[in-house]
Backbone bond lengths (Angstrom), bond angles and torsions (degrees), N, CA, C in turn:
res aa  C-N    CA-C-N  psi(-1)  N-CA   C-N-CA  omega(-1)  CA-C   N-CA-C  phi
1 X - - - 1.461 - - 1.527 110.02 -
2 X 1.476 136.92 175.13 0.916 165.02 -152.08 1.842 91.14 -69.88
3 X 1.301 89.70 120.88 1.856 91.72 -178.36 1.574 105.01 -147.11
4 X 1.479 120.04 96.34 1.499 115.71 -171.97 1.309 118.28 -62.00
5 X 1.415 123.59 -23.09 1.562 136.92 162.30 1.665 119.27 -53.15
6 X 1.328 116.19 -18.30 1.428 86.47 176.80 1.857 103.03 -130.67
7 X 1.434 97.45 167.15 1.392 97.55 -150.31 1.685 108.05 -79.36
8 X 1.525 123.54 143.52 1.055 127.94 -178.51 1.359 127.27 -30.28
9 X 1.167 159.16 82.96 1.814 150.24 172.20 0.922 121.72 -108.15
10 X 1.594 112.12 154.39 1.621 135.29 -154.21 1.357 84.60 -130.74
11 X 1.598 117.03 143.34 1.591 145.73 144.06 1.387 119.95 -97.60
12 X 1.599 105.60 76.23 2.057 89.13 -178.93 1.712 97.90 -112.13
13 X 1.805 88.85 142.85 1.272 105.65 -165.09 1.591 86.42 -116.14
14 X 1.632 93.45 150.63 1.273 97.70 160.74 1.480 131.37 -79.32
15 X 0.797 114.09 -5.62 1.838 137.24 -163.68 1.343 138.61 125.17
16 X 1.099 121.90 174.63 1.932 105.09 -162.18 1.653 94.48 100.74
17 X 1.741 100.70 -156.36 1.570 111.65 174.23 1.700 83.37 98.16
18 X 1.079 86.37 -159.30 2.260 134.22 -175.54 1.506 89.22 -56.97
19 X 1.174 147.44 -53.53 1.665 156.24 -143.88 1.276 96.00 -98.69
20 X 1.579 120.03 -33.04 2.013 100.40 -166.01 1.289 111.26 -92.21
21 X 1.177 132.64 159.78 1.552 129.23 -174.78 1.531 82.62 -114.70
22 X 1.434 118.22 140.92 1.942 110.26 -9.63 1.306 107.15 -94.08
23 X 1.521 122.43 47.80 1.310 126.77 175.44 1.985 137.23 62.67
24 X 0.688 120.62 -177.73 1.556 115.45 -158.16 1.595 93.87 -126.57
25 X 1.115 149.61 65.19 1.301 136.07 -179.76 1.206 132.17 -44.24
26 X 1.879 99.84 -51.87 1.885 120.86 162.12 1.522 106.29 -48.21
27 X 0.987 140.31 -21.54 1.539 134.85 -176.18 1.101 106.13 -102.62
28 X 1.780 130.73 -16.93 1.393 122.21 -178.61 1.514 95.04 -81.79
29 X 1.913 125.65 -45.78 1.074 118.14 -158.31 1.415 97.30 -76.10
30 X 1.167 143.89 -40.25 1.795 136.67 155.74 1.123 123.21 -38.87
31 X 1.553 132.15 11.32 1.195 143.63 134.52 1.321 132.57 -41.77
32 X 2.019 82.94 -77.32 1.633 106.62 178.50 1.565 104.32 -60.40
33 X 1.133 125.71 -49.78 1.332 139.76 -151.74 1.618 104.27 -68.41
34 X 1.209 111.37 -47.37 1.707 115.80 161.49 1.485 122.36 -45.16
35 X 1.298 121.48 -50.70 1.380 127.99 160.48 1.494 129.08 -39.05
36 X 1.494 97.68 -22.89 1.454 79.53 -172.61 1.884 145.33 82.49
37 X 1.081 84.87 -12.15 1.550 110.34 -174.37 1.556 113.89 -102.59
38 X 1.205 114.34 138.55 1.554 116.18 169.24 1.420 110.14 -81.30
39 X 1.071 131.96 9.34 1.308 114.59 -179.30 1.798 92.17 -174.02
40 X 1.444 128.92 59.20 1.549 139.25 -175.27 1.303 103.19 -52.10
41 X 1.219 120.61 152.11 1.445 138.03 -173.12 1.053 100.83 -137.04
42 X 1.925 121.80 98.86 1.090 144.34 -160.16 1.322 117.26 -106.73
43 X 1.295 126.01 122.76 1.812 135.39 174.78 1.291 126.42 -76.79
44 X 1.459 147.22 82.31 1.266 115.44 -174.16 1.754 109.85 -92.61
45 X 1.421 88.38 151.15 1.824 91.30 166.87 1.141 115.04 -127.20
46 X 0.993 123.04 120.44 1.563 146.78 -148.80 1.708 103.91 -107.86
47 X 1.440 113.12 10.22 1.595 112.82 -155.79 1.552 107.66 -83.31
48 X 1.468 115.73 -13.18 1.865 112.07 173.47 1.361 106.88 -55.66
49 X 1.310 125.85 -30.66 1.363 137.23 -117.72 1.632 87.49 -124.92
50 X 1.113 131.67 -33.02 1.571 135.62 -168.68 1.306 100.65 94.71
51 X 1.262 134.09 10.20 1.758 132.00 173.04 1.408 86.92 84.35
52 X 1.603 136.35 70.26 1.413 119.79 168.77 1.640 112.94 -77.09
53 X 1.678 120.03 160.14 1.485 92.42 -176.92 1.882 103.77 -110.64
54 X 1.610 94.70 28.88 1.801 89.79 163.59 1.179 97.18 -86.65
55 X 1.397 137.37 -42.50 1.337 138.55 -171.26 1.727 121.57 -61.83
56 X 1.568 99.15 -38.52 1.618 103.98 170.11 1.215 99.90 -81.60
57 X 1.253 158.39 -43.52 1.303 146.76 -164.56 1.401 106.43 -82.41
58 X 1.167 130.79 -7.08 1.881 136.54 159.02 1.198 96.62 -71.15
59 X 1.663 112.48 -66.01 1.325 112.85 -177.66 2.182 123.55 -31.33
60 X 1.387 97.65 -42.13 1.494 113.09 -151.97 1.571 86.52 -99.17
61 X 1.765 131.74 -15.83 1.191 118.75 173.79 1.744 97.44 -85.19
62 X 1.086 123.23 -62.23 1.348 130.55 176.37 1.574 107.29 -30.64
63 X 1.408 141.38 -77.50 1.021 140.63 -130.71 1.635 104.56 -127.02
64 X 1.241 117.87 0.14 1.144 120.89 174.31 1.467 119.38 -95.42
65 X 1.759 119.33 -4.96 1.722 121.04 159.40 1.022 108.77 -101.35
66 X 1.443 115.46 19.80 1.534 96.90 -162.27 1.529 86.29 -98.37
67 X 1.420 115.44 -149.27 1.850 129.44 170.81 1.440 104.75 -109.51
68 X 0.833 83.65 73.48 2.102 97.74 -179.48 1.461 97.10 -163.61
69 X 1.635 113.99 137.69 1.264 119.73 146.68 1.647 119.17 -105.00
70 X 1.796 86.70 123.11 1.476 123.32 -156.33 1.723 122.13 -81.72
71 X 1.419 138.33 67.45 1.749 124.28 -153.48 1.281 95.16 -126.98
72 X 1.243 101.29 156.79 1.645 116.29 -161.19 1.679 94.79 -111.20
73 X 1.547 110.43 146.91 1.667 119.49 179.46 2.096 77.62 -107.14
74 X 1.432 110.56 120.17 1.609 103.55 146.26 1.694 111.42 -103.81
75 X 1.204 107.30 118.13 1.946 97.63 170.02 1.365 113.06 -72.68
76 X 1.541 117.39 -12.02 1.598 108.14 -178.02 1.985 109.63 -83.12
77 X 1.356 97.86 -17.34 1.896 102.02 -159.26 1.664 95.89 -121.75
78 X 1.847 127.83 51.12 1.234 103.63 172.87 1.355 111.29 -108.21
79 X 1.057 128.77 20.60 1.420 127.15 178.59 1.431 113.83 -45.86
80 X 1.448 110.82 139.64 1.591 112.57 -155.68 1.711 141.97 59.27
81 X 1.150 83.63 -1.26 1.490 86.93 169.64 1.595 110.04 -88.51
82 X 1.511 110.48 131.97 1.304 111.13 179.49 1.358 129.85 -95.26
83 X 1.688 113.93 -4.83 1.265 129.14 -179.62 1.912 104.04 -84.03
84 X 1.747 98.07 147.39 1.274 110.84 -164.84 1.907 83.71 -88.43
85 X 1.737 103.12 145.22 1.508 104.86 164.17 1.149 122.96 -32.19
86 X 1.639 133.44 -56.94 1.003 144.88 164.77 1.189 111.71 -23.78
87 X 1.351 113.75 -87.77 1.738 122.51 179.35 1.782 94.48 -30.65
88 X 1.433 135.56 -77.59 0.858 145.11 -133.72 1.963 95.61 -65.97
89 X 1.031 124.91 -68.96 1.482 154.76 160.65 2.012 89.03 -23.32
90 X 1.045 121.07 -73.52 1.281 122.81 -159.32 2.022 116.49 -82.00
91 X 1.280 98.13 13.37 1.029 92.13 172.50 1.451 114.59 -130.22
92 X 1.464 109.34 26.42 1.577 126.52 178.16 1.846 98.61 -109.60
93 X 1.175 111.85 154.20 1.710 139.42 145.68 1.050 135.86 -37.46
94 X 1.747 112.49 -53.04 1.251 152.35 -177.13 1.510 120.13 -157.46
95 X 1.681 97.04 134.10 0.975 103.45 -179.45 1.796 100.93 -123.69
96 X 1.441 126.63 122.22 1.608 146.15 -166.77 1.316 112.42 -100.29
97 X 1.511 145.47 77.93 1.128 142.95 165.11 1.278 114.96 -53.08
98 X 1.501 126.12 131.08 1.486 123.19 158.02 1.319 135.85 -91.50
99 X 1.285 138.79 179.28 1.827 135.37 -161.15 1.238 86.52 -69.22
100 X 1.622 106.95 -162.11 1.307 149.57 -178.44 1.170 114.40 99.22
101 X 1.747 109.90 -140.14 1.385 103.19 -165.41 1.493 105.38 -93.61
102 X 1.502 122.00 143.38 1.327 134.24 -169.16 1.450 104.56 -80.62
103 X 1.700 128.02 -44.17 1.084 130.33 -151.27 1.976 82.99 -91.02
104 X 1.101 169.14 47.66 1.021 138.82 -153.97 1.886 77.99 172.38
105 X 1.317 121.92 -54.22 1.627 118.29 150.07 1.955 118.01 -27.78
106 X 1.471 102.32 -64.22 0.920 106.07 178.76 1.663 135.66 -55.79
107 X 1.861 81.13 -47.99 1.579 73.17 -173.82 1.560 113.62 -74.18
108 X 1.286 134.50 -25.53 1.420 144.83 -179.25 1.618 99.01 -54.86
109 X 1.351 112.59 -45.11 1.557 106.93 -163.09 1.734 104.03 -72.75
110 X 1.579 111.25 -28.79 1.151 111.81 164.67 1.366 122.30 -30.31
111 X 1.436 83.89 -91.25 1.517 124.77 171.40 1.765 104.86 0.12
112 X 1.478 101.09 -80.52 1.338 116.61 179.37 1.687 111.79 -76.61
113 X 1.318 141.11 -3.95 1.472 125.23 -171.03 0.974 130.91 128.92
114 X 1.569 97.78 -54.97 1.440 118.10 -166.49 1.413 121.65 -37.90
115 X 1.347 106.95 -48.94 1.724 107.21 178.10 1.532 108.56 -47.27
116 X 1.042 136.37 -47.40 2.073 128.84 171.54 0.816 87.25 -67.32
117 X 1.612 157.31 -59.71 1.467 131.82 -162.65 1.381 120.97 -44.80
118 X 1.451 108.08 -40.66 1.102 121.23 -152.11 1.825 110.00 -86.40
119 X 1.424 92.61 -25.24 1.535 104.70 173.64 1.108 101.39 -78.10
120 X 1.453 149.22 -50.09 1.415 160.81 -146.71 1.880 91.71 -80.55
121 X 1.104 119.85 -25.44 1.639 125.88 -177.91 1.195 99.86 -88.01
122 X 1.667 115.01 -71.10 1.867 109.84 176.97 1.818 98.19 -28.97
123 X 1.172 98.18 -101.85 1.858 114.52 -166.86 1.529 92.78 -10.01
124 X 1.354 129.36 -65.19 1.434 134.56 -156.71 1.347 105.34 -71.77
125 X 1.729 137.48 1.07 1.429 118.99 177.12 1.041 108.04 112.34
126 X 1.439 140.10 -35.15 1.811 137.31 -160.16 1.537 97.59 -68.67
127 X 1.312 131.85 124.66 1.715 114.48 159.59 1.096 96.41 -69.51
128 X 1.539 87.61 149.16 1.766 139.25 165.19 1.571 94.46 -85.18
129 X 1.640 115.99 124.87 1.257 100.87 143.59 1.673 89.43 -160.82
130 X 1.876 103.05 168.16 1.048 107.01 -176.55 1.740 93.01 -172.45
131 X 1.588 96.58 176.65 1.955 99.23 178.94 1.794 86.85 -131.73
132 X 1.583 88.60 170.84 1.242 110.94 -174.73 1.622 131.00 42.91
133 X 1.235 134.99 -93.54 1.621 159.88 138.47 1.672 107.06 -32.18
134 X 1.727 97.66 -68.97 1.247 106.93 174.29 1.655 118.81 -57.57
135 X 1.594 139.65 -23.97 0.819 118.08 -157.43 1.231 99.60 -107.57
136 X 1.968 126.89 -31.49 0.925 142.75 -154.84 1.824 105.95 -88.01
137 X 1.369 106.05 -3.36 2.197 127.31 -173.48 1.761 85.36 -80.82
138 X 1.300 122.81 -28.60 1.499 103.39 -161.26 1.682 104.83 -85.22
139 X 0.903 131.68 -10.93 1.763 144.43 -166.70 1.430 107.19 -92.66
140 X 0.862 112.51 165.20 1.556 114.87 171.20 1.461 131.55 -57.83
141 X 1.787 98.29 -18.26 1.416 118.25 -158.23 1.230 124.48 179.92
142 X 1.182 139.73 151.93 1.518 121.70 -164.35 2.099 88.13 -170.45
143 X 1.260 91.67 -174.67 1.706 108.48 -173.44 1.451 108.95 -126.37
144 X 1.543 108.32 102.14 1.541 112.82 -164.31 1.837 100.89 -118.93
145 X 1.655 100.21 139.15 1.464 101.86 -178.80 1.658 107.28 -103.22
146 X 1.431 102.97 36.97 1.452 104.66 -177.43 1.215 107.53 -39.60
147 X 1.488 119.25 -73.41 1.501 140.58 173.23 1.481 120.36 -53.76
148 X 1.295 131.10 23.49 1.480 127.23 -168.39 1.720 108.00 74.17
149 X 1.030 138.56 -119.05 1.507 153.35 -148.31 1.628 95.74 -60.28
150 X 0.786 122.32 93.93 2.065 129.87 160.50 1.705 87.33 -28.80
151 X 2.180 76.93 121.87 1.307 90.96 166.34 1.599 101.49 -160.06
152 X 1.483 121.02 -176.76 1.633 117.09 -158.42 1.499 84.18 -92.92
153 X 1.838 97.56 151.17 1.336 111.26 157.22 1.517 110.02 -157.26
154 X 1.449 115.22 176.95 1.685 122.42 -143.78 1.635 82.80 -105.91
155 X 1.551 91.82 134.35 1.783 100.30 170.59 1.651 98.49 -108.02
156 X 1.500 97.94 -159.71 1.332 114.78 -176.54 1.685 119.14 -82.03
157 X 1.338 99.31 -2.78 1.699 97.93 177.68 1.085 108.03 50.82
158 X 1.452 138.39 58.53 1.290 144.40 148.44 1.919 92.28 -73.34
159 X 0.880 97.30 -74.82 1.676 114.52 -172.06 1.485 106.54 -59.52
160 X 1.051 123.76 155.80 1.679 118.43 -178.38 1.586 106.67 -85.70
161 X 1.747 89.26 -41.36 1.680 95.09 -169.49 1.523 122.33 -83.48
162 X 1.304 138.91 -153.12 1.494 147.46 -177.37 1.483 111.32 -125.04
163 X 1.125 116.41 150.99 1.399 111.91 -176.79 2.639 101.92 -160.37
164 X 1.493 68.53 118.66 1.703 92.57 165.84 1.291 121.93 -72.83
165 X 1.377 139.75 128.38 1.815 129.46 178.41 1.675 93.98 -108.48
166 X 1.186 90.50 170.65 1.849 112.63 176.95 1.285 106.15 40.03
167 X 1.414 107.03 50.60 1.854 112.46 151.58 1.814 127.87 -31.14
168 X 1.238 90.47 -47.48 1.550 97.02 -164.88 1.637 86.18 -104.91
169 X 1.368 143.11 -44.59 1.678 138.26 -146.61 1.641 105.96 -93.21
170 X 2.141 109.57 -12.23 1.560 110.05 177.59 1.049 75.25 -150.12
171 X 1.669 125.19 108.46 1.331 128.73 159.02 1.896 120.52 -66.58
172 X 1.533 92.98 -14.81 1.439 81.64 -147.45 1.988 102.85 -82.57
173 X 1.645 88.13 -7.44 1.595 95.82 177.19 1.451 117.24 -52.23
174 X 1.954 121.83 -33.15 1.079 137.34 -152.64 1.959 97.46 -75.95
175 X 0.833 114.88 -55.48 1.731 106.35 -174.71 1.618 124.77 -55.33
176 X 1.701 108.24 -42.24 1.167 127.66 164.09 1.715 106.06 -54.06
177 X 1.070 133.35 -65.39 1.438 135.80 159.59 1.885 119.77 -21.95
178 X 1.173 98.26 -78.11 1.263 110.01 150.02 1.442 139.68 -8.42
179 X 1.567 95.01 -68.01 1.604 111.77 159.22 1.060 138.40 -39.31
180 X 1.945 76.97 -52.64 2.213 104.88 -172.51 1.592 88.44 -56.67
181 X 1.337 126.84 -55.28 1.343 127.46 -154.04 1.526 103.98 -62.42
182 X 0.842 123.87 -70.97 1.574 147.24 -154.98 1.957 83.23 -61.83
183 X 1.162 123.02 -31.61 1.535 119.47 -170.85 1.496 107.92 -86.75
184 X 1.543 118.57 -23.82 1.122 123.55 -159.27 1.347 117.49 76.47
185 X 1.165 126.08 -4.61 1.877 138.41 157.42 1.556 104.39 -39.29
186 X 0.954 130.84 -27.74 1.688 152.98 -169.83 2.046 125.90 -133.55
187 X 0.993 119.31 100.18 1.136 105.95 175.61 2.052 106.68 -58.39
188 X 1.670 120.10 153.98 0.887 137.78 -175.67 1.796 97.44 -48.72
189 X 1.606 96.37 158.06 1.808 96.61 177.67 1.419 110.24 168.73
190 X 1.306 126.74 -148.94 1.314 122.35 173.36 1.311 114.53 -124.91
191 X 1.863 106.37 163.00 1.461 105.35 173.12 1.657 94.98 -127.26
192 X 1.520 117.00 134.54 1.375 143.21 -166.90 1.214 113.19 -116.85
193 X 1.724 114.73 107.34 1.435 124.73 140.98 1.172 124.88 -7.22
194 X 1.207 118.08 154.81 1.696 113.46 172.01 1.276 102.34 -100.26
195 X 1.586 116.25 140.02 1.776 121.40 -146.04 1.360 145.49 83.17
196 X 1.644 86.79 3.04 1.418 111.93 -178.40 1.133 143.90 -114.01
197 X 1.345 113.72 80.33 1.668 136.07 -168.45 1.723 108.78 -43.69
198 X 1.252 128.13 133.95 1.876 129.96 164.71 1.709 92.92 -124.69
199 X 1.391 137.86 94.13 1.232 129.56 130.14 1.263 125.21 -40.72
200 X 1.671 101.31 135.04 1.119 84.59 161.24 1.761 117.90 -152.26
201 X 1.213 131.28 148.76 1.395 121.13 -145.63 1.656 88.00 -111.53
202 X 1.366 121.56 114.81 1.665 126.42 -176.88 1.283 92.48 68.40
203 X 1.244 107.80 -143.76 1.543 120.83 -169.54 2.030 119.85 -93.74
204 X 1.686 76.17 -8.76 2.034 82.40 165.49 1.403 124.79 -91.73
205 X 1.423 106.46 127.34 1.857 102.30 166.44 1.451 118.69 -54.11
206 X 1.358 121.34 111.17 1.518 132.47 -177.11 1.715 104.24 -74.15
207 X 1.421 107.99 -42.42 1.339 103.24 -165.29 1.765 104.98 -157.26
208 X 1.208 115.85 179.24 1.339 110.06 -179.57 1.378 106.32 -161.48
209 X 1.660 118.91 93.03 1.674 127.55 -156.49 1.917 96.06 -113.70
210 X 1.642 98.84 -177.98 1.328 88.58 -159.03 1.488 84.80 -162.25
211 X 1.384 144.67 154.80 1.249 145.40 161.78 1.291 132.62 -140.41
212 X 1.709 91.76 29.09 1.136 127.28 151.23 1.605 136.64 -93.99
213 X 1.341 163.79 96.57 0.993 145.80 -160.05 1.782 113.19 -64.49
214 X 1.202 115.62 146.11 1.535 113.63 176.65 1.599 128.77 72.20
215 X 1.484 102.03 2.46 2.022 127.26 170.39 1.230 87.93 -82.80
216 X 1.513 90.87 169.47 1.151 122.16 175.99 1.631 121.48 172.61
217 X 1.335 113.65 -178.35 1.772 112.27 -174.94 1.599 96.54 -132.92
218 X 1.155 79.49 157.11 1.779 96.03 168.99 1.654 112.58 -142.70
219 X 1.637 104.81 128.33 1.314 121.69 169.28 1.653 112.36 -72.00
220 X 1.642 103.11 125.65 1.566 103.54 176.61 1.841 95.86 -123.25
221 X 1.783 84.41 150.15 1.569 90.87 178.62 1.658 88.44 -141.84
222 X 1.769 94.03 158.86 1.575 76.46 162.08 1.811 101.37 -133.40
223 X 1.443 98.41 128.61 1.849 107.74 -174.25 1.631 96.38 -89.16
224 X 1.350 114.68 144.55 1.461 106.59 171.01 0.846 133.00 47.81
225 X 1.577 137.42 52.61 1.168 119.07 -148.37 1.946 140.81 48.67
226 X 1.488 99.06 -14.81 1.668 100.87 -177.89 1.407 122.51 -116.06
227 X 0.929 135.18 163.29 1.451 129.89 -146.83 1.634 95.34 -114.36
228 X 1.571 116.65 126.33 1.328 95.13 162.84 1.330 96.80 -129.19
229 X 1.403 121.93 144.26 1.033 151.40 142.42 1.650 155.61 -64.71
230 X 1.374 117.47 107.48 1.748 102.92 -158.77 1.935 97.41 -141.69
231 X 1.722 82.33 122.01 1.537 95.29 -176.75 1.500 114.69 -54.96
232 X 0.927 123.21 137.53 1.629 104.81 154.17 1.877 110.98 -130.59
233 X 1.102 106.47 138.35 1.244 153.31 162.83 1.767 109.34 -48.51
234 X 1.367 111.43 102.77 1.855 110.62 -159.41 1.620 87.38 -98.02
235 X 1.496 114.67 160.69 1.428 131.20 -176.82 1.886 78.87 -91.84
236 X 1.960 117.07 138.63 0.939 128.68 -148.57 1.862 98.66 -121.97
237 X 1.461 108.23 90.77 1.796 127.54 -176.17 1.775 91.73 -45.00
238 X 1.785 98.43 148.58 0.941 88.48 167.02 1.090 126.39 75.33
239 X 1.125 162.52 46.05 1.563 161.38 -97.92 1.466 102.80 -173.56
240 X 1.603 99.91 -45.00 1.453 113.76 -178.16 1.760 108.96 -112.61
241 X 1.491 123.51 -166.68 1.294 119.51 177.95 1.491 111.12 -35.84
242 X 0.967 143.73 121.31 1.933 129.85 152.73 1.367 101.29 -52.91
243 X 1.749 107.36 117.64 1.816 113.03 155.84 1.263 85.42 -115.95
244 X 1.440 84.68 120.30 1.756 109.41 157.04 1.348 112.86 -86.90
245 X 1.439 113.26 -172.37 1.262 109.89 -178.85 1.919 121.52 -121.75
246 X 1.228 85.83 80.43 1.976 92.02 -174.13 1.677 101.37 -52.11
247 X 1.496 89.46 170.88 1.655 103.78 -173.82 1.985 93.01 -84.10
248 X 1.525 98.97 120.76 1.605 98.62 162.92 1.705 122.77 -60.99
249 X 1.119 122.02 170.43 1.257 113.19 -175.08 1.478 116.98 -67.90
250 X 1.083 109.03 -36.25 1.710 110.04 -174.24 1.348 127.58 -64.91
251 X 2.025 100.81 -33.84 1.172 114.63 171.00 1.779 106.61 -70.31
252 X 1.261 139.87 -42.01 0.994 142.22 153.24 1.580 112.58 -29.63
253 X 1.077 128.70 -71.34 1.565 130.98 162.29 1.560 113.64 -32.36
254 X 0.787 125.52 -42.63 1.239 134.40 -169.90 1.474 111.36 -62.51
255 X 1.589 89.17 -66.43 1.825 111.91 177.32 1.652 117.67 -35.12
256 X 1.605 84.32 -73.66 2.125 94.50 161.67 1.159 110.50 -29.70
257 X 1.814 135.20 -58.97 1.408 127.22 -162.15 1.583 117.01 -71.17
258 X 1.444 91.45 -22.41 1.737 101.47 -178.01 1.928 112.32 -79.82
259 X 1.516 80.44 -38.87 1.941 79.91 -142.32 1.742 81.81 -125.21
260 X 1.123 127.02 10.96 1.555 105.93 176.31 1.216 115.53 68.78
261 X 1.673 134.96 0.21 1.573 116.32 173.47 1.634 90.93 -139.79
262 X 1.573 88.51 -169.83 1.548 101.08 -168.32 1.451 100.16 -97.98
């Protein structure tokens, strides 16, 4: 939940996660593990996507054995709920955006708020994280094929810079990107592999991990009119056994007393 002591962070993935078969596990447990919490209380928003329920039910297989309690925000299905977004948003750990369309993310989150909510959570401590749509909404700008043909569009400016998803899995996003940059359509930033985590602690990239073997990101700028470009090389999750994080027994005890299951 909401902790003014620790410093704001973002999880943007390039793609993969909970949604890719056969999925990214090291990037789900770099979720929880970012939080900070022994037992994170995780948000997903499923809203790129229209709230699909293959995506929440990945979500609820993924993150619901783990040691996290796992609940989904739908903006299309809240009828009767009496809690304001806010309340709802600010009393989670983490909050997990999923893909789809970015331009159609945005405007909905408008629509309803969410975008100040969502800043009022960054500033306050909750990680931000998300893939594709979801990861690329926190930047100033990103490369969305809402409309067919990859083209630039305006994020939430959490991040100063811009950021491209599925480098290597939709090549064709990478030139259009490119452009934005080199045109100034895009402030300078990165374009991310699918599997490819960019933390980042405030507005600096802390690290740049991957749980994929052989991914990677590349920083684009454009000087003078010209674009330069510099690979970087992600620290590689998972390397050794994956320990995830099962539910301990007590937290299990607990669950039963609350909610009737394990």
């Amino acid at each position: 939940m909401a902790d003014p002591a620790r410093t704001p962070t973002i999880l943007a993935m390039g793609g993969g996660g909970f949604t890719a078969s056969p999925g990214d596990p090291a990037l789900d447990e770099l979720v929880l593990e970012l939080s900070g919490r022994r037992e994170p209380r995780i948000l997903f928003l499923p809203t790129a996507s229209g709230d699909p329920s293959e995506q929440i039910a990945a979500f609820h297989t993924t993150f619901g054995t783990r040691a996290a309690l796992a609940t989904v925000l739908s903006l299309f299905r809240r009828h009767g709920d009496p809690r304001s977004l806010r309340e709802i948003v600010l009393a989670h750990d983490v909050v997990y955006v999923g893909g789809g369309s970015m331009r159609n993310l945005m405007a909905i989150w408008t629509a309803h708020g969410l975008d100040a909510v969502l800043r009022e959570a960054w500033a306050a401590g909750i990680v931000l994280a998300g893939l594709s749509a979801g990861a690329m909404c926190w930047f100033a700008g990103g490369i969305t094929k809402s409309f067919g043909p990859p083209e630039p569009t305006a994020g939430l400016g959490f991040l100063p810079g811009s950021l491209s998803v599925h480098a290597d899995g939709e090549p064709e996003r990478l030139p259009s990107y490119l452009e934005a940059v080199r045109s100034g359509a895009l402030p300078g930033g990165w374009a991310a592999d699918d599997g490819v985590g960019l933390v980042f602690r405030g507005s600096d990239l802390e690290r740049v991990v991957s749980a994929r073997p052989g991914t990677g990101a590349v920083r684009v700028d454009a000087v003078g009119g010209e674009l330069v470009r510099h690979r970087i090389t992600p620290d590689l999750l998972g390397a050794g056994p994956l320990e995830t994080r099962p539910l301990p027994d007590d937290i299990k005890e607990l669950r039963r007393q609350r909610y009737g299951r394990g």
